[in-house]
C-alpha positions as CSV (number, residue, x, y, z in Angstrom):
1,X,15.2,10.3,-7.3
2,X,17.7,8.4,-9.0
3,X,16.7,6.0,-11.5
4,X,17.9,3.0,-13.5
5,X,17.1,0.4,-16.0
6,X,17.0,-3.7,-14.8
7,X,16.9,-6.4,-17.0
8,X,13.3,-8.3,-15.8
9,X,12.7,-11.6,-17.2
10,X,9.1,-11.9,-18.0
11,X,6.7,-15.1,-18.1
12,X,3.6,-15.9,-20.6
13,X,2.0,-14.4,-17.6
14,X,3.7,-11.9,-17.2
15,X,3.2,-10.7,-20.8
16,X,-0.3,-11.4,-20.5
17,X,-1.1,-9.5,-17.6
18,X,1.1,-6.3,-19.1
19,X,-1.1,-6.3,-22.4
20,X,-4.5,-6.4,-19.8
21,X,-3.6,-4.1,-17.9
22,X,-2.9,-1.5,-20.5
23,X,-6.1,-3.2,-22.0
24,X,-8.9,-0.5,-20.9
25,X,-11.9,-1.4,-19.4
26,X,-10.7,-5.0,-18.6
27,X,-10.9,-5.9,-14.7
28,X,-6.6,-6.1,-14.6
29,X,-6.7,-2.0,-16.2
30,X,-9.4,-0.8,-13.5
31,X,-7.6,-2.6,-10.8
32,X,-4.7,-1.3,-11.7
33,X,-6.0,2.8,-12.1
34,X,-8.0,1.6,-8.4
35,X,-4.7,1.1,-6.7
36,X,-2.4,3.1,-8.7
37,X,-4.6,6.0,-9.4
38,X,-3.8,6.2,-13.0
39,X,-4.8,5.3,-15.8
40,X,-2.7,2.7,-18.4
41,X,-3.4,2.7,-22.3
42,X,-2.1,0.6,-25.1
43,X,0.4,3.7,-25.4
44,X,1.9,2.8,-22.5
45,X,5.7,1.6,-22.6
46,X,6.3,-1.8,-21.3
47,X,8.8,0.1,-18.9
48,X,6.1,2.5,-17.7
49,X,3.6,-0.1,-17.3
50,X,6.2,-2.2,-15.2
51,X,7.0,0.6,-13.1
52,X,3.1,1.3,-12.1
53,X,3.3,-2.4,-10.9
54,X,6.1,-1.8,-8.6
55,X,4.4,1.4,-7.5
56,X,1.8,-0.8,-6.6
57,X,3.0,-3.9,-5.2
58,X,5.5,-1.2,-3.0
59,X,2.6,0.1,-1.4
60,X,0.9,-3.2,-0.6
61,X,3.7,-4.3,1.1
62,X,4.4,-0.9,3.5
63,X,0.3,-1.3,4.0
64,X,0.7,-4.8,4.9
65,X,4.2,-4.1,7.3
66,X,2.4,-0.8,9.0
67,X,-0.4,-3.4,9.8
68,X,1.6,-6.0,10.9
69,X,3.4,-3.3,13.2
70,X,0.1,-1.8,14.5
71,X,-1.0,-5.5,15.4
72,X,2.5,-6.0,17.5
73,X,2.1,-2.8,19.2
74,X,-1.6,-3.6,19.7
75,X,-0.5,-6.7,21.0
76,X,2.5,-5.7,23.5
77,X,0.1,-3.2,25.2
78,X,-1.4,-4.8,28.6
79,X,-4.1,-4.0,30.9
80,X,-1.1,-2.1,33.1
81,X,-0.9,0.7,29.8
82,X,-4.4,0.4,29.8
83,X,-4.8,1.6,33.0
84,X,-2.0,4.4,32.8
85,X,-4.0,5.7,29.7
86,X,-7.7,5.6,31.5
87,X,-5.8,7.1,34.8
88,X,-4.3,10.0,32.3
89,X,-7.8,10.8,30.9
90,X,-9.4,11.0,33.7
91,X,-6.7,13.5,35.5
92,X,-7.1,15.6,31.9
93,X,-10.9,15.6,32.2
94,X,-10.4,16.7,36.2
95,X,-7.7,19.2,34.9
96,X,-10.4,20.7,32.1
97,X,-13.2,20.8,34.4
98,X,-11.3,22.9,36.9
């Protein structure tokens, strides 16, 4: 994995929500270990605390695209495939019980 470093321009906000969640015991640092599954301290560089952000906000957003895929295929599937799949268990179960 290659690496690199970005210029980020950074709000009040931004800087506020950096310091709490390297800030332990606040709700923004156990959030934070909750989805990241690490722990942040005051110790932690800005960079490395940045980068645990990203790691999380990258995963949110592959959770929320699998999801919206599941839903589509959910969605395109109609009582026809329904009906293949019942028909294939059923000729499994006759199969297994022969």
């Amino acid at each position: 994995m290659t690496s690199s470093r970005a210029p980020v321009p950074l709000t009040e906000q931004d800087r506020e929500l950096l310091e709490a969640i390297r800030t332990p015991g606040t709700p923004e640092n156990v959030a934070v270990q909750a989805l990241a599954g690490q722990t942040l301290s005051p110790e932690t560089s800005t960079s490395a605390a940045l980068h645990t952000l990203i790691d999380v906000a990258r995963n949110a957003v592959l959770e929320e695209v699998m999801a919206t895929g599941y839903a589509a295929l959910a969605a395109a599937h109609d009582d026809e495939d329904h009906a293949f799949r019942r028909a294939a268990r059923r000729r499994t179960a006759e199969v297994a019980a022969d």
